[in-house]
N, C-alpha and C positions, 0 to 999 in steps of 0.2 A: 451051621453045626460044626465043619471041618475050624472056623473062624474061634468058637468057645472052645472047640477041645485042643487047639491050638493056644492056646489063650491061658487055661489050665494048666499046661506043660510051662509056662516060662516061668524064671525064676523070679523072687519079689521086685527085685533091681529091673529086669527084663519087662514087664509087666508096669511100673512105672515108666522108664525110658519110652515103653510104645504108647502109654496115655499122653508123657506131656510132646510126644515129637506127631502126636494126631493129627487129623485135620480141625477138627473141633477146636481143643487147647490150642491147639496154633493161631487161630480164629482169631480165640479170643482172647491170645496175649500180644496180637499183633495191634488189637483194635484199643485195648488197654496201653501198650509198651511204646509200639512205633518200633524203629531204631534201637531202642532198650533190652530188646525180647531176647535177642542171640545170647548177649551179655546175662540177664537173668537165667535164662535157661541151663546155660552151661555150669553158673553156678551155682542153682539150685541141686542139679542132677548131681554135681560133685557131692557138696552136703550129704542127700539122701544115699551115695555110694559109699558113704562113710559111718552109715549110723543104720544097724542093720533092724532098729527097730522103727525107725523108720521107714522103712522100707514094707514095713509090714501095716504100715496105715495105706486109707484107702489113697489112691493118685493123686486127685480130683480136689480132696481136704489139704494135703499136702499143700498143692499149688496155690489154694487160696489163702492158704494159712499164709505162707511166704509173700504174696501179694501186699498183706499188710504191710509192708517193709518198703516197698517202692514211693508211696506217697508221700511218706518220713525221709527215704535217703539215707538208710543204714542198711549195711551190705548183714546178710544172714550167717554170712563163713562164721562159722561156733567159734573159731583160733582168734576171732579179731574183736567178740567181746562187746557186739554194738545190738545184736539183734539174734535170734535163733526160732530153729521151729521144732519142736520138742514134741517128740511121740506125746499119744495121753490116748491109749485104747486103740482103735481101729481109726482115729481121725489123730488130726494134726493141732497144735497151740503155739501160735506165734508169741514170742516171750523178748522184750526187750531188756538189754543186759546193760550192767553198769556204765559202761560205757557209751553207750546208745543215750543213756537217760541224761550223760555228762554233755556231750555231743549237743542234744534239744537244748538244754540250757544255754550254753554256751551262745546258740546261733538266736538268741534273743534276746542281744546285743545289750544286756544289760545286766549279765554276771562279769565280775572284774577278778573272782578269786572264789574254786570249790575243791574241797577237799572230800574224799572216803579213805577211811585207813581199819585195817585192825587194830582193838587197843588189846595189850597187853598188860598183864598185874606190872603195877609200879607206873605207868606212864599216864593213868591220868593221877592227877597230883593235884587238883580243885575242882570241886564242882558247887554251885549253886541255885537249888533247885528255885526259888525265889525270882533269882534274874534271868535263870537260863545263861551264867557264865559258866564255862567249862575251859578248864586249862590241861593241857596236855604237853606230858615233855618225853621225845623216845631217850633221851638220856636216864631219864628214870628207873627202864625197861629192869627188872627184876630178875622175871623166869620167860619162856617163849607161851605160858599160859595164856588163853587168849579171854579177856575180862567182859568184852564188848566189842560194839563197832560203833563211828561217830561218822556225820558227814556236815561239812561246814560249807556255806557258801557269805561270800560280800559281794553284794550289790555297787554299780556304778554310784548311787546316791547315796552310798555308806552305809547301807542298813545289812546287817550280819547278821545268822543264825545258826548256832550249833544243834543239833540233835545227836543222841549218844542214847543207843538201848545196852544192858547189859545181856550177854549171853543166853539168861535166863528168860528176859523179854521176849527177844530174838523166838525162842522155843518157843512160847507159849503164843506167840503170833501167827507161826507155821502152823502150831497143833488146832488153830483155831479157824485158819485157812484154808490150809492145804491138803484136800485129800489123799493125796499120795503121801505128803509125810507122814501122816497118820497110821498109814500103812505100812509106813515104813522101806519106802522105795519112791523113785524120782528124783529131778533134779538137786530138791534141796536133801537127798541123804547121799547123792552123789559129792555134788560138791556144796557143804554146808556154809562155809564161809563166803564162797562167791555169793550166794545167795542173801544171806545176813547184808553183807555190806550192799546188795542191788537194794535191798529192801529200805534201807536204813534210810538212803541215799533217796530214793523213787517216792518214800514218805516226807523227806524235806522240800524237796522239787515241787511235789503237787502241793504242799501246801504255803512256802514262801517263795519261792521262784515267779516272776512274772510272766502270767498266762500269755503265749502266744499260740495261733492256732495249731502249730505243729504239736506243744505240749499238750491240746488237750484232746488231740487226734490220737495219740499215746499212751493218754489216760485212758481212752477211749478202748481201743485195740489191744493194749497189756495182755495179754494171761487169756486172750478167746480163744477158744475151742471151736475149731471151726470144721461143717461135715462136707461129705460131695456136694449136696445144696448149695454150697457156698454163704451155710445160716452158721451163725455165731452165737455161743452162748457162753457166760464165765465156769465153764466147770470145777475147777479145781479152789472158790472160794466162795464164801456166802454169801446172801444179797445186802449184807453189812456191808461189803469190801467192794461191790458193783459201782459202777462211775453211772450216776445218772444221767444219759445222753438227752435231749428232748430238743428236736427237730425247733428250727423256727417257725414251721408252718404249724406243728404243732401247740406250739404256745399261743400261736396265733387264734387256733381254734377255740383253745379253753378259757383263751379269754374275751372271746365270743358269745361262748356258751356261757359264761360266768354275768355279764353285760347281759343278755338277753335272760336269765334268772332273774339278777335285781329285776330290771323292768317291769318284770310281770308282778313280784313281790311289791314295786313299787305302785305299782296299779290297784293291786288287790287293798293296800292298805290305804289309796287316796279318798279323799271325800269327795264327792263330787259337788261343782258348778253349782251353783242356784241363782235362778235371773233375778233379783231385786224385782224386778216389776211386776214380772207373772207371778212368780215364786214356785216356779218352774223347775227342772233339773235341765239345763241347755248339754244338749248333746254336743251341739257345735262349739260349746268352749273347751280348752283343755282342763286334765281333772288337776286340782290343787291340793297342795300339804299344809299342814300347820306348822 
């Protein structure tokens, strides 16, 4: 009792600090980290002393939100642009950032050259929607209006692809997304443009970048909503925008299950044996097709 009304009295900050310095969480980031833990620790706690709405999710969701971040190898500090854990309700959402998504690319060893920029009116100067050329020049640049965003990458084997959404795209992606923008509050009405350009950028990635398992552990963990359970759900977009994960042991099942269907379909439909001699149905042969 003295433990809960003790417990009540501390302040949000206070209150995390004694979750993750527990015995419990200690447990289990010692058994997850090794060596790692003091280092995570300290700079998660920073983060969450920084961001007072954070602070106000539950402990437990925090921590495991930011766990996400360790198996990938991008630090969570918001200032560095590679990875964050962004309130969303009473639970936590691990959110990987422009930079983070440039990062996985890069270490699979097969981008030679990526680009994200804002365009501004006047600086794209050709587009061809036919080949997917797009030319861009900041000499062009106009006014500081901002027209769009584009993200380019070349492959070591030469093969290049630009993507370029207008402003407009931009919007209607979020409003079709993004709960919170809808709302009009969150990340992307905080800072709209960093967002635009993660997006732009995290849509070229997943669909020409060469799959290595760290990109598709990334796809995987994006944008989850994670609770004290330590369960994960995409909250903030719709099962349009879900990365379909599916276990190996699970495919394994279904196609199983799929294999043992025929069979029986394939039973149901054979003709059976007949012995020439007797003119018999022999059980002891197997049944045959036409």
């Amino acid at each position: 009792m003295a433990n809960e009304i003790a417990t009540k009295q501390m302040t949000p900050m206070q209150r995390f600090n004694a979750q993750i310095r527990g015995a419990n969480a200690q447990d289990y980031l010692t058994a997850v980290l090794g060596e790692k833990k003091e280092a995570f620790v300290t700079s998660l706690v920073s983060v969450v002393a920084n961001d007072a709405n954070l602070q106000k999710c539950n402990p437990m969701s925090v921590i495991y939100a930011a766990m996400k971040s360790v198996p990938l190898g991008l630090p969570i500090e918001n200032n560095l642009g590679y990875a964050a854990v962004i309130p969303y309700g009473d639970n936590a959402s691990f959110q990987i950032m422009r930079n983070g998504w440039m990062e996985l690319a890069m270490r699979t060893g097969q981008v030679k050259f990526i680009a994200n920029e804002v365009v501004h009116k006047g600086e794209l100067v050709k587009k061809n929607k036919f080949t997917g050329e797009y030319i861009f020049d900041e000499d062009k640049k106009e006014s500081d209006e901002v027209i769009g965003y584009m993200a380019y990458i070349r492959l070591t084997n030469g093969f290049e692809k630009t993507v370029y959404w207008t402003v407009e795209e931009v919007k209607a992606h979020a409003l079709r997304y993004s709960q919170t923008f809808k709302k009009g509050y969150g990340v992307w009405k905080d800072n709209f443009d960093a967002m635009a350009l993660k997006t732009v950028l995290k849509h070229l990635i997943v669909k020409h970048c060469p799959k290595s398992a760290e990109l598709q552990q990334a796809r995987a963990d994006d944008q989850t909503v994670t609770n004290k359970d330590n369960v994960s759900t995409y909250a903030d977009n719709t099962p349009d925008e879900q990365p379909q994960v599916e276990s190996t042991a699970a495919k394994e099942k279904a196609a199983a299950v799929k294999a043992q269907v025929e069979a029986m379909k394939a039973r149901q439909t054979a003709k059976p044996v007949v012995n020439e001699e007797t003119g018999e149905v022999d059980d002891d042969l197997p049944f045959g097709n036409d």
